[in-house]
C-alpha positions, 0 to 999 in steps of 0.5 A: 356766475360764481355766486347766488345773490339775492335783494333784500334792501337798498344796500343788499342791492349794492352787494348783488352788484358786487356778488354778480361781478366778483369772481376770484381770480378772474382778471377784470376788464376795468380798472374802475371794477377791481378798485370798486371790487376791492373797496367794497370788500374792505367793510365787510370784510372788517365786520366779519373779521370781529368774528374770527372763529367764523369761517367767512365766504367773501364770495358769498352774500353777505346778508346770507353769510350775517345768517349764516353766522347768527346760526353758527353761533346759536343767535335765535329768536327769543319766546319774547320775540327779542333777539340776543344782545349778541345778535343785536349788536352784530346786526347794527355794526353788519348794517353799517359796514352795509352802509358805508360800503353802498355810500362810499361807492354810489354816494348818499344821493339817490338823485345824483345822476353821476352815481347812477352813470356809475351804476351803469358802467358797473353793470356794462348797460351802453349805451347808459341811458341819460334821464335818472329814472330810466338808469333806475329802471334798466339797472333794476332789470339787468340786476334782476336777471343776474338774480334769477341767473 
């Protein structure tokens, strides 16, 4: 694995997926993976290119690379327990660069048994399983192990 990922939310789920099957350079079995890889690229990339003097890794976590940043520039919690507006703000545009990149992909219905077949198929589990609650549980399994990987 290229990379180290960890879950810290839905979406930062989406992005141990992309993480655990992103590797540079490395030529992809499926069309449907390197469009995927490519349009999951595009919001966060975006984010992180407002901060050009951030020297972004797209192979990275990204809600380790928010971290990182948010230290590269000093962003603290304050003694009122606020953070600065800086950080606020960069918080909300990271979540929604999050947010499209996870619906654009899988879509807003976490009951829509095509987005969890696309799950599947990203994370290579043949055969998929046909009821939605077992796709859920065997993806949470397999990402799991790329996690503890």
């Amino acid at each position: 694995m290229h990379t180290r990922c960890t879950i810290s939310s839905t979406v930062s789920l989406f992005r141990v997926i992309i993480c655990a099957t992103y590797r540079p350079g490395q030529v992809h079995l499926s069309a449907t993976n390197d469009e995927l890889v490519l349009l999951i690229m595009d919001y966060v990339d975006n984010f992180f290119a407002l901060y050009p003097t951030f020297p972004y890794d797209r192979t990275a976590s990204s809600p380790q690379e928010f971290r990182r940043m948010c230290r590269q520039f000093g962003w603290k919690k304050q003694s009122d327990d606020t953070y600065p507006v800086e950080q606020e703000m960069a918080w909300k545009s990271f979540r929604i660069a999050m947010v499209r990149t996870f619906n654009e992909a899988f879509g807003e219905d976490a009951n829509a048994k095509r987005s969890w077949m696309h799950l599947c198929t990203i994370l290579d589990i043949e055969p998929a399983p046909t009821k939605i609650a077992k796709m859920r549980s065997v993806s949470q399994e397999v990402i799991g192990t790329m996690v503890l990987r």
